[in-house]
GUMISE-990749 format. One record per residue (C-alpha): residue number from 1; x, y, z. Coordinates in Angstrom, 1 decimal. Layout:
 pos      X      Y      Z
 NUM      X      Y      Z
...
//
This chain:
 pos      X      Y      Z
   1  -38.3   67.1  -81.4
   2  -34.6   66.3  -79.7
   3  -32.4   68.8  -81.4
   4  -29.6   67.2  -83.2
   5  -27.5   69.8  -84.3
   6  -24.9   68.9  -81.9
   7  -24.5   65.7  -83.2
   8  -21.3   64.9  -85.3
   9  -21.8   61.4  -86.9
  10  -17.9   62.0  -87.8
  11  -17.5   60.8  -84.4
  12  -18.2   57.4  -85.4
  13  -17.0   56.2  -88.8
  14  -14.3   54.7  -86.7
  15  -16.8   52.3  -85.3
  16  -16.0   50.6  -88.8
  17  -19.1   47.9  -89.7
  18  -15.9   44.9  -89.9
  19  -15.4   45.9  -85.8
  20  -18.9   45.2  -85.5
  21  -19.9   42.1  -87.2
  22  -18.7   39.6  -84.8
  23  -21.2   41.1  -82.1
  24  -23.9   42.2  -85.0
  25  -24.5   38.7  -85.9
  26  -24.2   37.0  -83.1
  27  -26.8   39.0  -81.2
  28  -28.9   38.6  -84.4
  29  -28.7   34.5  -84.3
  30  -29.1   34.8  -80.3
  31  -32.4   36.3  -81.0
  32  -33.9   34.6  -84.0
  33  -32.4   31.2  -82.8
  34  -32.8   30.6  -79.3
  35  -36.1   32.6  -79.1
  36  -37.8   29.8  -81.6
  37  -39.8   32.3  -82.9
  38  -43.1   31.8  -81.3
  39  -44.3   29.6  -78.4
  40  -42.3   26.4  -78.2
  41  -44.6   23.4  -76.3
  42  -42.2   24.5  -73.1
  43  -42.5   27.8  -73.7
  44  -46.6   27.5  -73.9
  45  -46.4   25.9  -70.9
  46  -44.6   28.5  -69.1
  47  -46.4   31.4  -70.8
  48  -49.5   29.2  -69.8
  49  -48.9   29.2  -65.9
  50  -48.4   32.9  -66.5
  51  -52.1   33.4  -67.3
  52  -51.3   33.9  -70.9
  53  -54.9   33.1  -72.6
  54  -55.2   31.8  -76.2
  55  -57.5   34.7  -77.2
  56  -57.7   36.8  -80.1
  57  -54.0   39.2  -80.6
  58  -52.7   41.9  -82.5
  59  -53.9   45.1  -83.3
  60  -57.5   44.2  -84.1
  61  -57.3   44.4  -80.0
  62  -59.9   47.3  -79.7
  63  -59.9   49.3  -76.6
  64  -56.8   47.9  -75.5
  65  -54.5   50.8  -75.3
  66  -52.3   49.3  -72.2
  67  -52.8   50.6  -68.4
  68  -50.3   54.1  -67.4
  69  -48.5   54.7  -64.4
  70  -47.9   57.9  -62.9
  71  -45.3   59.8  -65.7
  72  -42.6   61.4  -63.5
  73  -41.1   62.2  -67.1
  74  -41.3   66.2  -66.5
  75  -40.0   66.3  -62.7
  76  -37.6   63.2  -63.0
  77  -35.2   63.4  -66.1
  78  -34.3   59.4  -66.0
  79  -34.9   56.8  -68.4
  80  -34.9   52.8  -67.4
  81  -34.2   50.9  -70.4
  82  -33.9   47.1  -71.4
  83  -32.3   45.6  -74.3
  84  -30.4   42.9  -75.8
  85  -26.5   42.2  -75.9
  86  -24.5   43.7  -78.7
  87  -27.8   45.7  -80.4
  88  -26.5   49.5  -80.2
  89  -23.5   51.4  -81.1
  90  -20.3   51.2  -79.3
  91  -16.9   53.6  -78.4
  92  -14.4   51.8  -79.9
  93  -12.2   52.2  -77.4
  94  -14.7   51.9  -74.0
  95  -17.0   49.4  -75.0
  96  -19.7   50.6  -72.0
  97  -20.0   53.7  -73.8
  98  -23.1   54.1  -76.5
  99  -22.4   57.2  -78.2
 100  -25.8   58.0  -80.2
 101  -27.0   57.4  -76.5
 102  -24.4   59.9  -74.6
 103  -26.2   62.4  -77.4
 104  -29.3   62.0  -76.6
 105  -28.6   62.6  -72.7
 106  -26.3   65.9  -73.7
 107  -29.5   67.0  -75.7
 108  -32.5   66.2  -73.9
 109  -31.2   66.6  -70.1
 110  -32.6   62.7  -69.5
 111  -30.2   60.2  -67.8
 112  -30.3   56.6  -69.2
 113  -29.7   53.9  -67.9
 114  -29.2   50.8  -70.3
 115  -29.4   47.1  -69.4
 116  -28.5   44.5  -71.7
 117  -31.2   42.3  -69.9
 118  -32.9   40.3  -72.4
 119  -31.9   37.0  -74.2
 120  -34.6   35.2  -74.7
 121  -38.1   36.6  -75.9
 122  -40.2   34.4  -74.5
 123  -38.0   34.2  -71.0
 124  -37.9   37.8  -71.0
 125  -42.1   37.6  -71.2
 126  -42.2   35.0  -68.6
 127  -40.0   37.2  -65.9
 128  -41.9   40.5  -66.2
 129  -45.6   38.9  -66.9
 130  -46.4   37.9  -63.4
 131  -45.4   42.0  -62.5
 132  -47.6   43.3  -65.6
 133  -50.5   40.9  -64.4
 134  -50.5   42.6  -61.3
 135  -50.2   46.0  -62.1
 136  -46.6   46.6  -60.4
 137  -43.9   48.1  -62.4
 138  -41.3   45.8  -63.8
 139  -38.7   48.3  -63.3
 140  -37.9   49.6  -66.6
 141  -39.9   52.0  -69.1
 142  -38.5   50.6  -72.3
 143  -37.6   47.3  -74.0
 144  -37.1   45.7  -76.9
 145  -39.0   43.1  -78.2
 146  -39.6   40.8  -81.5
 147  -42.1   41.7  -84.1
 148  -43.6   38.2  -83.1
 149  -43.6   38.9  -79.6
 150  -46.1   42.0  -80.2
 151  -49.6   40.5  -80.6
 152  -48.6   38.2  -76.9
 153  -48.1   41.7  -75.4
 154  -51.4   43.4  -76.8
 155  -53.5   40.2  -76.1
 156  -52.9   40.9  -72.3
 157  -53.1   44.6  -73.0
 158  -49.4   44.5  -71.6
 159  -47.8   47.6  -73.5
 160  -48.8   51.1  -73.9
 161  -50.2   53.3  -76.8
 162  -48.4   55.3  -78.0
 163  -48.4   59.6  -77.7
 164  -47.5   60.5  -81.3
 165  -47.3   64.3  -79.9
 166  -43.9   63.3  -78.2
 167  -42.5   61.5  -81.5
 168  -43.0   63.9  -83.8
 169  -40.3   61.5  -86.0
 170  -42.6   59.1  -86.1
 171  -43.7   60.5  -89.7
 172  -40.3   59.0  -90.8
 173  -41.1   55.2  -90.9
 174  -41.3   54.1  -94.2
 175  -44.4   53.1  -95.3
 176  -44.0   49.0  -95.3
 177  -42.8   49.1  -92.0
 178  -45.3   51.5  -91.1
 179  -47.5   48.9  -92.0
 180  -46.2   46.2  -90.0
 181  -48.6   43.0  -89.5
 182  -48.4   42.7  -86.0
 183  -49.0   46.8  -85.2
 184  -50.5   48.2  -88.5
 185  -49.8   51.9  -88.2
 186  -47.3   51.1  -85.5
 187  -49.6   52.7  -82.6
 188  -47.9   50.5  -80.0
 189  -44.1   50.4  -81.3
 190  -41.4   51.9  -82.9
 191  -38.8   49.9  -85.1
 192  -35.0   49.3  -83.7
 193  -33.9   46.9  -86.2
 194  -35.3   45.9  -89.5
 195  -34.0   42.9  -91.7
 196  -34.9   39.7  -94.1
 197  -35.0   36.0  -94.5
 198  -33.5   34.9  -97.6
 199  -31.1   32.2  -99.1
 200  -27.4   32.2  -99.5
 201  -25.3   29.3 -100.8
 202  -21.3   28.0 -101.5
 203  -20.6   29.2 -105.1
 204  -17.9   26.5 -104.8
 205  -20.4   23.6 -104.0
 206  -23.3   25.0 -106.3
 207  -22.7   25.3 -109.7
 208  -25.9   26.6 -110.9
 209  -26.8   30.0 -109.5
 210  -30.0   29.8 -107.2
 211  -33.0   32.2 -107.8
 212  -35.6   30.8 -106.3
 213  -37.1   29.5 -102.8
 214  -38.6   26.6 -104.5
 215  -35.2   25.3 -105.3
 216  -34.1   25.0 -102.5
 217  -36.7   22.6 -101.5
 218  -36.7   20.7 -104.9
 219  -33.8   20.7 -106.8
 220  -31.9   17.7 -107.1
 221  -28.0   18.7 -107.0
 222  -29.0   20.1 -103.3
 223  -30.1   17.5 -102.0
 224  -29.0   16.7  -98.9
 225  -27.3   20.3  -98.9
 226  -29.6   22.2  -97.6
 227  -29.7   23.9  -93.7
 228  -33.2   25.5  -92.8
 229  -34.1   27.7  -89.4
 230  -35.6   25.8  -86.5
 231  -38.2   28.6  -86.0
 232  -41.3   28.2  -87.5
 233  -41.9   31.9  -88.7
 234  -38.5   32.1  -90.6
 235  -38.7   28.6  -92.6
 236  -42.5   28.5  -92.8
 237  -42.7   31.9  -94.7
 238  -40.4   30.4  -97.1
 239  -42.3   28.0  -97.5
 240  -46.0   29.9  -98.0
 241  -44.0   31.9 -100.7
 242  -42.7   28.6 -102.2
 243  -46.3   27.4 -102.6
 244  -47.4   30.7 -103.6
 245  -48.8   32.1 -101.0
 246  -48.4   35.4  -98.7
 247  -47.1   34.8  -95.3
 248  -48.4   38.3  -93.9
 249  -52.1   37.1  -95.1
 250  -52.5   33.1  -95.4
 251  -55.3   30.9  -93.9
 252  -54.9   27.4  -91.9
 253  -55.1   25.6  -95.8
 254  -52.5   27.5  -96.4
 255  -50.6   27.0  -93.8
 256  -51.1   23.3  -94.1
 257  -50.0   23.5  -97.6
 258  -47.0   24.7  -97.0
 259  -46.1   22.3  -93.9
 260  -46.6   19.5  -96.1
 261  -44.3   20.9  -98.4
 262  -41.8   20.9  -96.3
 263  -42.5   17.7  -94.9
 264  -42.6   15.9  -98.5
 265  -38.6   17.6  -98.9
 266  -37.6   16.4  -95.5
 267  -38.7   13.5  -96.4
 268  -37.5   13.5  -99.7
 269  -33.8   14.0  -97.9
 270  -33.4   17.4  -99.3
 271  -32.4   19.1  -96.0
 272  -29.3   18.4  -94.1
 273  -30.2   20.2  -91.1
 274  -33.1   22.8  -89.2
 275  -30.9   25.0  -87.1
 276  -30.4   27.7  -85.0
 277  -27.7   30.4  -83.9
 278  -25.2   27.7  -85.7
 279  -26.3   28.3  -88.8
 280  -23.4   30.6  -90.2
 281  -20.8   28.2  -88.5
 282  -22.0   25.2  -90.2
 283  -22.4   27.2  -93.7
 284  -18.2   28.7  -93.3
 285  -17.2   25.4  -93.2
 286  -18.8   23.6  -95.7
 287  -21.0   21.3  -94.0
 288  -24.1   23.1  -95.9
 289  -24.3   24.3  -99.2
 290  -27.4   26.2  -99.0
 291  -28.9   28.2  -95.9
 292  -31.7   30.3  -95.1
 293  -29.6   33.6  -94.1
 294  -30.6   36.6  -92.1
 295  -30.1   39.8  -94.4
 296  -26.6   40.9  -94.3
 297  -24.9   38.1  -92.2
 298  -23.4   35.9  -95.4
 299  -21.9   39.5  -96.6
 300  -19.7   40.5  -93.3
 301  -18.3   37.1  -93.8
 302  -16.2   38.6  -96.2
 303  -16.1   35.2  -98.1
 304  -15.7   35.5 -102.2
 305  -17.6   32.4 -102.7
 306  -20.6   32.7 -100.3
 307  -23.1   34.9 -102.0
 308  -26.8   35.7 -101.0
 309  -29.4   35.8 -103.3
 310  -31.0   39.4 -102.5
 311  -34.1   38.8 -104.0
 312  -35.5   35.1 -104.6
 313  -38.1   34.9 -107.7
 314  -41.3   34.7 -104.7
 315  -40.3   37.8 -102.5
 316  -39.2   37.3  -98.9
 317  -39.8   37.6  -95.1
 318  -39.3   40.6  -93.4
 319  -38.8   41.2  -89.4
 320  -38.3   43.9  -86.9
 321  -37.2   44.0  -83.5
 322  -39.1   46.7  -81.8
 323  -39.6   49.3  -79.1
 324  -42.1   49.2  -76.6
 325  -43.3   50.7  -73.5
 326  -45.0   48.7  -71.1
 327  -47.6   49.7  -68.5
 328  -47.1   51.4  -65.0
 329  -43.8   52.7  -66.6
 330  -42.7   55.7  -64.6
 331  -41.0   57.6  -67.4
 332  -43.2   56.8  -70.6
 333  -42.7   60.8  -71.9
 334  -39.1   60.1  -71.4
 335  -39.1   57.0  -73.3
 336  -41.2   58.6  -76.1
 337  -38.5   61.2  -76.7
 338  -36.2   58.5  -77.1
 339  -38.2   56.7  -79.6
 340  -38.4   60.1  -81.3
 341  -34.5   60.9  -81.3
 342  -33.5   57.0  -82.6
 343  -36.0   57.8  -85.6
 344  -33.7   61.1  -86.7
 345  -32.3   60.5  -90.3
 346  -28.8   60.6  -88.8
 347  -29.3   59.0  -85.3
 348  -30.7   56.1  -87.2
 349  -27.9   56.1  -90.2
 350  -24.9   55.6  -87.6
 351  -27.3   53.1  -85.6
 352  -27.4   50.8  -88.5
 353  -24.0   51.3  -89.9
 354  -23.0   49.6  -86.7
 355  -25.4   47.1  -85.9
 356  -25.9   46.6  -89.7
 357  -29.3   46.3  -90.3
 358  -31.7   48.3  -92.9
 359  -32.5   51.5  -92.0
 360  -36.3   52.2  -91.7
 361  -36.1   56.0  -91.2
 362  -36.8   58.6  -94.9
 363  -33.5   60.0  -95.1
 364  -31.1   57.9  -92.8
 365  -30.1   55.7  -96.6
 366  -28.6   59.2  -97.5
 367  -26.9   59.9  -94.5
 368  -25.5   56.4  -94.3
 369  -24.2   56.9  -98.3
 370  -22.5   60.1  -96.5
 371  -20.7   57.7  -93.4
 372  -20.1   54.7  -94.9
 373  -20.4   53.8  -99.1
 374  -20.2   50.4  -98.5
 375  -23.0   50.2  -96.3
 376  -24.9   52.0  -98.1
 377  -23.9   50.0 -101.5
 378  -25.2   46.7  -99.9
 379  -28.3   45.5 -100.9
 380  -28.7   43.5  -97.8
 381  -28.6   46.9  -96.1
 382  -30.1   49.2  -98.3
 383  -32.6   47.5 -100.1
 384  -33.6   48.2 -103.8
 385  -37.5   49.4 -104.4
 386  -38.3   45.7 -105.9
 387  -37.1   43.9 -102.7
 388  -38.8   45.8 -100.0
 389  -42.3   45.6 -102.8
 390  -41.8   41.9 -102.1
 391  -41.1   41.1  -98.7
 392  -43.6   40.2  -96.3
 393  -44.2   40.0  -92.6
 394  -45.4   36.7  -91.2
 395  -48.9   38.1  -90.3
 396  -50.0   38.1  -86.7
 397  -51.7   35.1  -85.1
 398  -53.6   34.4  -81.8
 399  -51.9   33.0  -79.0
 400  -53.8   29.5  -79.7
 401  -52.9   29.3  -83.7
 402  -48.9   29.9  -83.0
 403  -48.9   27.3  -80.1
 404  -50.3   24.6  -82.9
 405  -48.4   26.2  -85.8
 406  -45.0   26.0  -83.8
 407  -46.1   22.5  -82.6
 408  -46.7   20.7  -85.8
 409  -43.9   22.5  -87.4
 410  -41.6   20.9  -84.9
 411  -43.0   17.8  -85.3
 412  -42.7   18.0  -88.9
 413  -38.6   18.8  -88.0
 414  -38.2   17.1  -85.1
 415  -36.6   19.7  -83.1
//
């Protein structure tokens, strides 16, 4: 276990969570927005020439446990590592400086290096597939992916299994996100980020407190108010939870249930708009008096009158971005110590007091009530018992059944 006595998480109350929001949302809206959740008819078609195979995903994968490379972990102290922009902790006065990452070198002797080289999910999987399907290294031994993004990986046995003897911290996921749909018992990844899909709304344009998903879609003083998400998973677990249903467990009937229940309300004229990374601008000013929100974003507004509702009556979706290694990587020990140090109670505390997301590690809540109270009074970031009981991942699909779901979806919305 990386020893983090040395680590002073004093250091950083200064990186306040009002420096970070600017760059905590936007790289949240980059990813949920222009990744389209799932395969877009383009994005098929690219993944498609890639040899990607509309076969059966997820962790009911078998013997597929990914393809090593030669670890150089023990004689090469080096780490190659690819993220997104804005996801980690920054010195607030040299932004190229990650200080829960300078730790981890001081303590563990391994030199990182740290690209912020991944914008798009599904671009990202088209640049490093033709490498992986070939067996060549793709030049880093870490990256971090969407919870969606996982099942595509193990379906092309793409990503390594982990060694559990190197995280010893990986005891410290909570159980429901240990129980992630896309990598029950999360043998194959490791959470960075953790948040939920819910509903806020202008207190000023809606006079009647909302407290339910199925208002949103029915009611008639929203009508025409109402902005939903452009990617199928987000808006489509709404919906399955709307028609009561479970979006980590529903069948095709479901599914089609729940499509024609949002067709009938788009229809109807209830929604304004489906929409992506502009979702928060077009809420600020008015132009929607109801969202779907991403768990915390409505909050660092710092706007009186828009509220979230923390818990609708039918529970909520809940996503993860995640950390994975991928095969022929060259330092995968190295990489598993990392894992390992970001899953320490107060690593992972001053993590998501920057990035503001809900901490997933037993014991980081109490460290982040010792750095920052109002963190750690935000429901949004510290959920209650009741909320996480009734969130839900959007379970895991094959290849095939997310290329139609994504397809008629977006015929439905016409995006």
């Amino acid at each position: 276990m990386t020893d983090s006595s040395s680590f002073d998480p004093a250091r950083f109350v200064n990186a306040t969570r009002a420096r970070s929001t600017a760059a905590a949302m936007s790289r949240r809206s980059l990813l949920r927005g222009l990744s389209a959740g799932g395969l877009t008819v383009a994005g098929a078609a690219a993944l498609s020439a890639c040899g990607v195979k509309g076969h059966s995903t997820g962790a009911a994968g078998g013997a597929k446990i990914g393809l090593a490379g030669k670890d150089l972990s023990d004689q090469d102290k080096t780490l190659l590592w690819a993220n997104w922009p804005a996801y980690i902790d920054v010195d607030d006065k040299n932004p190229n400086v990650h200080p829960t990452l300078d730790a981890f070198e001081k303590q563990s002797g391994v030199k990182v290096t740290y690209k912020e080289v991944i914008n798009d999910n599904n671009d990202w999987y088209t640049h490093i597939d033709p490498s992986l399907s070939k067996g060549v290294f793709i030049g880093y031994d870490l990256m971090v992916v969407s919870d969606y993004m996982l099942p595509k990986y193990r379906a092309n046995n793409y990503i390594q299994e982990l060694d559990l003897a190197n995280i010893p911290n990986h005891k410290n996921i909570l159980p429901d996100v240990m129980k992630a749909p896309e990598d029950p018992g999360r043998r194959f990844s490791t959470p960075w980020a953790y948040g939920y899909t819910t509903i806020a709304y202008n207190k000023n344009l809606v006079h009647e407190p909302i407290t339910s998903i199925a208002e949103v879609f029915t009611r008639p003083d929203l009508h025409g108010k109402v902005s939903l998400f452009s990617e199928m998973e987000d808006t489509m677990a709404l919906a399955l939870l709307a028609t009561g249903h479970d979006p980590s467990n529903f069948t095709g009937a479901q599914f089609n249930q729940a499509l024609d229940y949002v067709r009938k309300a788009k229809d109807a004229g209830q929604f304004r708009a489906f929409t992506g990374n502009d979702y928060l601008s077009d809420f600020q000013q008015g132009n929607t008096a109801v969202t779907m929100a991403y768990s915390g974003d409505v909050a660092q507004l710092g706007k009186p009158e828009l509220t979230t509702v923390d818990l609708p009556k039918e529970g909520m979706l809940s996503w993860s971005d995640n950390m994975i290694i991928p095969n022929y990587a060259r330092h995968k020990k190295n990489a598993e110590l990392l894992m390992n140090y970001y899953l320490e109670p107060m690593v992972a505390a001053v993590l998501d007091d920057y990035i503001d997301y809900i901490p997933v590690v037993t014991g980081a809540v109490a460290e982040l009530k010792k750095l920052d109270h109002t963190a750690a009074s935000t429901p949004l970031i510290v959920p209650t018992a009741q909320m996480r009981a009734k969130a839900r991942g959007f379970m895991a699909v094959s290849l095939a059944q997310l290329d139609d779901y994504t397809s008629r979806f977006q015929q439905v919305t016409g995006q």
